[in-house]
C-alpha positions in Angstrom: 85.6 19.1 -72.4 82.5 17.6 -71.4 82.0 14.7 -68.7 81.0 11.1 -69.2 80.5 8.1 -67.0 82.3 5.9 -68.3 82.2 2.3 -68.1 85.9 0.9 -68.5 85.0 -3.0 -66.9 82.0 -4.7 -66.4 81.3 -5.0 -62.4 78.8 -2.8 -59.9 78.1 1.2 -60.3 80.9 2.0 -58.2 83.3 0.6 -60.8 82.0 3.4 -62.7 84.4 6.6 -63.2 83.6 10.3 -64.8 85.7 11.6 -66.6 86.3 14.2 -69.4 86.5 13.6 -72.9 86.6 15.5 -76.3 83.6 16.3 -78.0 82.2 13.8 -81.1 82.5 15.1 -84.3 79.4 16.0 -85.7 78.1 13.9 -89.0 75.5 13.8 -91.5 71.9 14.3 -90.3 73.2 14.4 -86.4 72.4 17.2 -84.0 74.5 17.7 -80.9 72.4 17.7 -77.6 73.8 19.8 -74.5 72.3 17.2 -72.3 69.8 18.7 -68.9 68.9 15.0 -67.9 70.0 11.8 -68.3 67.3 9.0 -67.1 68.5 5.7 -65.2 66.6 2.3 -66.1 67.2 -0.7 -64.9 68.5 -2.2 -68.3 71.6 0.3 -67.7 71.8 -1.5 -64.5 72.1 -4.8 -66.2 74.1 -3.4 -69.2 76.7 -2.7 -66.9 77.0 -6.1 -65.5 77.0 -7.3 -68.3 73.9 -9.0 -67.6 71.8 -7.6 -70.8 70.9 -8.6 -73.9 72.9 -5.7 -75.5 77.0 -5.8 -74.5 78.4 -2.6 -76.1 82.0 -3.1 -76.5 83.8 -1.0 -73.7 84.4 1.5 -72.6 81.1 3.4 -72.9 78.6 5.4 -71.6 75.5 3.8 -70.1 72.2 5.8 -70.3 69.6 4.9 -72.8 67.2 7.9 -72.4 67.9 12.0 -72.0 66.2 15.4 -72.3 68.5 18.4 -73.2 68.6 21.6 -75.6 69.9 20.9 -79.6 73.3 23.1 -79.3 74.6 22.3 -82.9 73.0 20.7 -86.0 74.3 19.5 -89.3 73.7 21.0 -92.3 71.7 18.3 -94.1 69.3 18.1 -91.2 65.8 19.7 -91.1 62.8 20.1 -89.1 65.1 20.9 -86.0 66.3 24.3 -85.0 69.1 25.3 -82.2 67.9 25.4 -79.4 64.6 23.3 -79.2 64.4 21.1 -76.3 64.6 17.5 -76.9 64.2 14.4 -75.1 66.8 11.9 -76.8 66.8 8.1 -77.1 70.2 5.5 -77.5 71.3 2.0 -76.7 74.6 4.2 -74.8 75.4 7.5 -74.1 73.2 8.9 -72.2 74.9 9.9 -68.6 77.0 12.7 -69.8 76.8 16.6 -70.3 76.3 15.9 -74.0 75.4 13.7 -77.2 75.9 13.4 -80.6 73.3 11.2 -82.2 71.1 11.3 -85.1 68.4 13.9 -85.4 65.8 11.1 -86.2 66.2 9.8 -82.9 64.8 13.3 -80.9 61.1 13.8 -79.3 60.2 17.4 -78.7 59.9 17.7 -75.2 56.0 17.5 -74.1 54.7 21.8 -73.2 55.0 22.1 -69.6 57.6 19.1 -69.4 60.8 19.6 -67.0 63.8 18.0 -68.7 63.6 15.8 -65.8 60.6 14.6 -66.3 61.4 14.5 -70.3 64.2 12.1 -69.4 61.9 9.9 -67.6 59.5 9.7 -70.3 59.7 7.5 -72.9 61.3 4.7 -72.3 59.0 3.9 -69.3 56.2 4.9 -71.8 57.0 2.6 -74.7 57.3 -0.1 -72.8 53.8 0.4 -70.6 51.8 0.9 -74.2 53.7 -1.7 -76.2 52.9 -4.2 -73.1 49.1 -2.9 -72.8 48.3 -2.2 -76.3 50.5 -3.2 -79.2 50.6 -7.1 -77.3 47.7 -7.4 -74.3 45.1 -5.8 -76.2 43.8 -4.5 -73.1 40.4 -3.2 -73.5 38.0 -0.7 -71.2 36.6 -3.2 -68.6 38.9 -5.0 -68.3 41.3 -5.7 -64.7 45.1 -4.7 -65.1 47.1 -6.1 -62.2 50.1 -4.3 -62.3 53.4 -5.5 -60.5 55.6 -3.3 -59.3 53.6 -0.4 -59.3 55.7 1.8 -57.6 58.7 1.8 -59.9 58.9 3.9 -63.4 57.5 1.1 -65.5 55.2 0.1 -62.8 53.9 3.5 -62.6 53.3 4.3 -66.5 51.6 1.2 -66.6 48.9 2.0 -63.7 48.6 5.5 -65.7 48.0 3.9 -68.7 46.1 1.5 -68.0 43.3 4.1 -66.4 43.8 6.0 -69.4 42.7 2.8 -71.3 39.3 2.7 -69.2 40.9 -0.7 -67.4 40.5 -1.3 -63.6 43.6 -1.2 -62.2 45.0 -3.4 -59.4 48.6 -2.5 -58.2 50.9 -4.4 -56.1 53.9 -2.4 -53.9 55.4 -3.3 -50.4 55.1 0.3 -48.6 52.7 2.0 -47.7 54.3 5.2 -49.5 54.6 3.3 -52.8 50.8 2.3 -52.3 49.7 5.8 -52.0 51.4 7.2 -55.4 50.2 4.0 -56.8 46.8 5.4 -56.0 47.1 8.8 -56.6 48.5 7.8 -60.3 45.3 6.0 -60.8 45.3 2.8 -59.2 41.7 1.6 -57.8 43.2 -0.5 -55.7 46.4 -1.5 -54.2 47.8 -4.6 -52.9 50.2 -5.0 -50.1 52.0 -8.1 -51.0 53.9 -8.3 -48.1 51.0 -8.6 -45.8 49.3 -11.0 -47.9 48.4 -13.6 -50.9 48.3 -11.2 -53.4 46.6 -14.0 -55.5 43.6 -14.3 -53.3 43.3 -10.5 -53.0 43.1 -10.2 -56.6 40.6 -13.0 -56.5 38.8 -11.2 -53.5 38.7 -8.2 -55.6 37.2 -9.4 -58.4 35.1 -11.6 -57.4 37.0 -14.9 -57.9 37.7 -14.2 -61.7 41.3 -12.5 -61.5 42.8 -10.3 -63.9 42.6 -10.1 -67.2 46.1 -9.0 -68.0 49.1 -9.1 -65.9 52.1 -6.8 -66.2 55.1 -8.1 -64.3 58.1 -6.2 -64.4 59.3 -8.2 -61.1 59.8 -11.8 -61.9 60.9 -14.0 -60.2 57.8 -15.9 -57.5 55.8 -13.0 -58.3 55.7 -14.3 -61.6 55.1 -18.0 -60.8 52.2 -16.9 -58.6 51.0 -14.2 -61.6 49.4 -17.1 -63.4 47.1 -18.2 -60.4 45.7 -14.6 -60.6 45.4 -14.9 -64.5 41.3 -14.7 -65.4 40.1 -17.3 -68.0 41.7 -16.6 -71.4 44.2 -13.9 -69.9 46.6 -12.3 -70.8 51.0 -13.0 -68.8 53.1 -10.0 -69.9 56.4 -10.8 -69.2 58.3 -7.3 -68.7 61.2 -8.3 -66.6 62.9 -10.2 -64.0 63.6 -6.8 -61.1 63.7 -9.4 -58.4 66.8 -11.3 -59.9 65.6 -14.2 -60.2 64.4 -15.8 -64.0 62.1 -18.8 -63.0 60.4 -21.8 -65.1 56.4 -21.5 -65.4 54.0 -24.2 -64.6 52.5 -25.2 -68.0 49.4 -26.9 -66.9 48.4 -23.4 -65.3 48.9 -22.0 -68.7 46.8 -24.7 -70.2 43.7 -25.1 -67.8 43.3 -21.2 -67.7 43.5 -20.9 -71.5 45.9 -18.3 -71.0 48.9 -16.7 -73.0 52.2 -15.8 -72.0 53.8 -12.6 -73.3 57.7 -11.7 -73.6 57.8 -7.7 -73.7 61.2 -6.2 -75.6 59.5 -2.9 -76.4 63.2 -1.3 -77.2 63.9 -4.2 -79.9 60.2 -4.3 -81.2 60.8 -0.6 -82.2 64.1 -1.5 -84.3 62.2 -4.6 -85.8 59.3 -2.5 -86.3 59.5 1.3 -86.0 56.3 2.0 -86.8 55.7 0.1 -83.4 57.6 2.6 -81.5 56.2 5.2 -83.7 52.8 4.9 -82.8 53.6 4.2 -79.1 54.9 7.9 -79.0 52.5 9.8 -81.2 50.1 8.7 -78.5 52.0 9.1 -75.6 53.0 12.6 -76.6 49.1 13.4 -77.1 48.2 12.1 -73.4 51.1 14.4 -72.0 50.2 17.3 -74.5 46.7 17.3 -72.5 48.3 16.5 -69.6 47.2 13.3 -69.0 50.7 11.8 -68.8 53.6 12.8 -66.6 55.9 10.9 -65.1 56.9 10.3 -61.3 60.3 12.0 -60.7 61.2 10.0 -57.3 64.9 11.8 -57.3 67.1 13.9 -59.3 70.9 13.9 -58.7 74.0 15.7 -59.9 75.7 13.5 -62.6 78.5 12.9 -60.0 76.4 10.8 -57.8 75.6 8.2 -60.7 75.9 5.5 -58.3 73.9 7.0 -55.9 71.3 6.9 -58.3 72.1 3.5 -60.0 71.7 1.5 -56.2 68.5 3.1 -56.3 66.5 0.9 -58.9 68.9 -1.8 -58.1 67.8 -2.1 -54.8 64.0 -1.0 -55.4 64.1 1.8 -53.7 62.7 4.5 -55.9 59.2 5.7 -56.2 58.7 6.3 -59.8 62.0 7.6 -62.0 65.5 8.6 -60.9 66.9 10.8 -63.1 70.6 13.0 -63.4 71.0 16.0 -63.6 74.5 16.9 -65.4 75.8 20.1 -64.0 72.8 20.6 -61.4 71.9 20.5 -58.3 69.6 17.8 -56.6 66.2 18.7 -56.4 63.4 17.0 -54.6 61.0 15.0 -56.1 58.2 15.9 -58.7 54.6 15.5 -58.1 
């Protein structure tokens, strides 16, 4: 029988357990996936705390994001054969050896994509071009600060942005996240620990700021975020990493003419699909021509879930963490 991690109570990843169970029946217009990689984000970090906006009943199966090869299909579905490779996308499910969902819900994986790297794709992806285009707007010219720059969000953000003819200012607190900042596009970095990253942004551009903020961090960093903001920018509100959800000054949104942003990229596509639709379609061009791949910082066994879990909790990882059910651990992709 194929494993699962299963969450049985709410509580930290060690609270986790995988175990074996039956396979899903297979239903109309559903493919089954035997699953390669299954990508950790930091909602399934939340999700399991029950700290997210979505609380599946338990137990289940975090993981909202996987890459894998279609082992079975239904009848009734087309345009799929046995044995394409996939990346996959769910609210649940994703940490296990293998899925049942519906075929509408695959991406062919990108030419030249590792299933790794396919499970680290597009939910990172989404989220950088529903923040940058489908809300900022941003256009060539313009300054992109981007907040945590080093993580998977962080880091599809930088790429995009560049892609989207901005200039791109990144913040990280090593040295090492710097430097793959940089090398993903990034024309300057910000150490943050070292100093005001407000007046290095203002340093930088010559005492205007940024046009467009993505902040994937909250907390002070996001406080701060609208000192940085240029006149008439743009506050994308991506998430709160650093814990902590804080209030925002309202004159400083006022006297800079600026507007605040919330970012749900996963609940804009179910709103919207054509939203999420058009997000991939160019997503999967840039990495057809390779101008889009993401930043594999670690790929586990699916046994050492937790392993992998502690490291977005605790910042730690330089790009995505991925799992690989039934492999071996391999270092991290370029």
């Amino acid at each position: 029988m194929p494993l699962a991690v299963l969450c049985r109570a709410l509580g930290p990843p060690e609270r986790l357990s995988l175990e074996e169970l039956p396979p899903a029946p297979l239903g109309r217009g559903e493919a089954r996936i035997a699953l390669r990689a299954c990508g950790i984000n930091f909602p399934d970090t939340l999700t399991i705390l029950g700290r997210y906006q979505h609380k599946p009943p338990l137990p289940f199966t975090p993981g909202v994001e996987s890459a894998g090869i279609i082992a079975e299909l239904a009848p009734d579905v087309a345009g799929w054969r046995v044995g394409d490779r996939v990346i996959t996308r769910q609210r649940v499910g994703g940490y296990a050896e293998e899925i049942v969902l519906p075929a509408a819900q695959l991406i062919p994986l990108p030419p030249g994509f590792s299933f790794a790297e396919g499970a680290g794709f597009a939910v990172a992806g989404i989220t950088a071009y529903h923040a940058l285009v489908q809300r900022a707007a941003l256009r060539p010219g313009e300054t992109l600060l981007v907040h945590g720059a080093a993580g998977g969000v962080g880091l599809a953000a930088v790429e995009l942005g560049k892609l989207l003819g901005a200039r791109v200012i990144a913040t990280a607190s090593s040295a090492e996240k710097r430097a793959v900042a940089r090398a993903r596009g990034a024309d300057a970095v910000i150490d943050y620990t070292a100093e005001d990253f407000v007046a290095a942004v203002r340093r930088l551009t010559g005492g205007d700021g940024a046009d467009v903020v993505f902040d994937p961090v909250g907390g002070e960093v996001l406080v701060q975020s609208l000192r940085a903001l240029a006149w008439g920018g743009r506050l994308l509100i991506v998430g709160f990493a650093a814990g902590a959800i804080p209030a925002l000054a309202a004159n400083r949104i006022l006297l800079r003419s600026a507007t605040v942003l919330g970012i749900r990229a996963g609940e804009a596509s179910r709103r919207e699909p054509h939203l999420a639709e058009a997000a991939l379609a160019a997503l999967l061009a840039h990495a057809g021509e390779g101008r889009l791949r993401p930043h594999i910082a670690a790929a586990l066994p699916l046994a050492r879930y937790a392993d992998g879990m502690r490291l977005l909790m605790e910042r730690q990882a330089i790009g995505r963490v991925v799992l690989l059910p039934g492999g071996e651990a391999t270092p991290a992709g370029p």
